[in-house]
N, C-alpha and C positions, 0 to 999 in steps of 0.2 A: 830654788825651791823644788824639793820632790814631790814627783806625783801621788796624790793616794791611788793605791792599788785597791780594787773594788769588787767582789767576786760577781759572777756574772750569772746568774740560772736561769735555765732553759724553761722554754714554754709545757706546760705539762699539759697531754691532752685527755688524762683523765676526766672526763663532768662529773662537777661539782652542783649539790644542789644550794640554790642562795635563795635570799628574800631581798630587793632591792627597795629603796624607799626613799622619796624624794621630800621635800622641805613642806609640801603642801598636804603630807601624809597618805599618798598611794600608795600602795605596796603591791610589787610583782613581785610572784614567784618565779624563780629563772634556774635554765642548769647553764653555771659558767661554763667555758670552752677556752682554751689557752689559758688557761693561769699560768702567770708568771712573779715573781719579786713584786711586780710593776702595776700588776694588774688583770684584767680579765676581759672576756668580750662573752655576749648572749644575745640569741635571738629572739624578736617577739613581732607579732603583728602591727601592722602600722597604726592601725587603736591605741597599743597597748604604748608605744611609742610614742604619739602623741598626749597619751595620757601622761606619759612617766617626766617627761620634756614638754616644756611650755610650746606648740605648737609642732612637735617634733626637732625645734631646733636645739639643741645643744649649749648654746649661750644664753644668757639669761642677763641684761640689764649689764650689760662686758664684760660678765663673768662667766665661766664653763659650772652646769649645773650640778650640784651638790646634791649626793644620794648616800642614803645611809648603807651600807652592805652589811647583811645577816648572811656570813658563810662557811657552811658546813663542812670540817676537814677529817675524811677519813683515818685511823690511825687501826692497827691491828686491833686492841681491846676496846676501842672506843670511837665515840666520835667526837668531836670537837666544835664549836659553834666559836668563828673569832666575830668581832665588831669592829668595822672600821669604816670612815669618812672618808668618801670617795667625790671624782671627777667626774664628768661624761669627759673621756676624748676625745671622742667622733660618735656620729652616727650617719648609717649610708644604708640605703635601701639597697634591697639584696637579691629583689623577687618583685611585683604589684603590690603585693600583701604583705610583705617581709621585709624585717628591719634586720639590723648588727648595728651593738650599743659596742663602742668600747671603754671601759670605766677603769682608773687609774685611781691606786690607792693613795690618799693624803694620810692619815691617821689611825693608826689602830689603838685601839682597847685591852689596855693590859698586856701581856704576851704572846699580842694574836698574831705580830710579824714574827716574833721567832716560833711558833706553830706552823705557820706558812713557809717560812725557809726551810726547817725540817721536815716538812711534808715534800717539798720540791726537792730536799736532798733525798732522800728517800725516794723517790719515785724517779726519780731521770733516772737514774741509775737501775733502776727494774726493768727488763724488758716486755715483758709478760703482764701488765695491768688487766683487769677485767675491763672493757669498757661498753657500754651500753649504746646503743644504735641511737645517733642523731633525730633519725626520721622518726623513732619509737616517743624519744625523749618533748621533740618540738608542739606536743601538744598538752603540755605540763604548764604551759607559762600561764598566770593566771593574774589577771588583778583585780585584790581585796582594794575597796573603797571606804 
């Protein structure tokens, strides 16, 4: 039996602005960090964490919790909103006060993976991205109730 051959793309460290949203209807605003094929990671306060994840943990009833991603993808003329049904991977505190979510995509909405893979091929490939300062970026994170 032959292997399938599976193309591999890099982590793009462009920030991405997203909305995340869990099964109980929180919603945080967040800027992804690594996007990849696979998935993404963001940071938020340990509130916002415990808000977004049933007591900050990750697992929920021996499942990994289920969040809906609203994520904005830059393109030259336009911008792009894909939807997809996500995982938490992990989450690890990073700081007292600071979290990193890492959330792994199960399902997208229409054409939103091949948006995503064209945005990643696109962009590995540019050396030159604009990117905006972490430190400017990490007090954007917000949750709507």
């Amino acid at each position: 039996m032959m292997a399938m051959k599976k193309k591999i793309f890099p982590r793009i460290s462009t920030q991405l602005s997203a909305i995340v949203t869990n099964q109980e209807g929180i919603r945080l605003k967040v800027i992804a960090l690594d996007t990849s094929q696979y998935g993404f990671t963001f940071q938020c306060s340990t509130f916002q964490r415990n808000s977004l994840t049933p007591g900050g943990c990750f697992i929920h009833n021996g499942r990994p919790v289920e969040l809906e991603v609203l994520l904005d993808i830059p393109f030259p003329n336009q911008c792009l909103q894909i939807k997809a049904r996500c995982h938490v991977a992990f989450s690890r505190r990073i700081a007292s006060d600071k979290c990193e979510i890492g959330i792994r995509y199960e399902e997208f909405d229409g054409d939103g993976y091949n948006y995503l893979i064209q945005f990643i091929e696109t962009n590995s490939s540019t050396t030159h991205m604009p990117m905006m300062s972490t430190k400017s970026l990490m007090g954007q994170s917000q949750v709507f109730v």
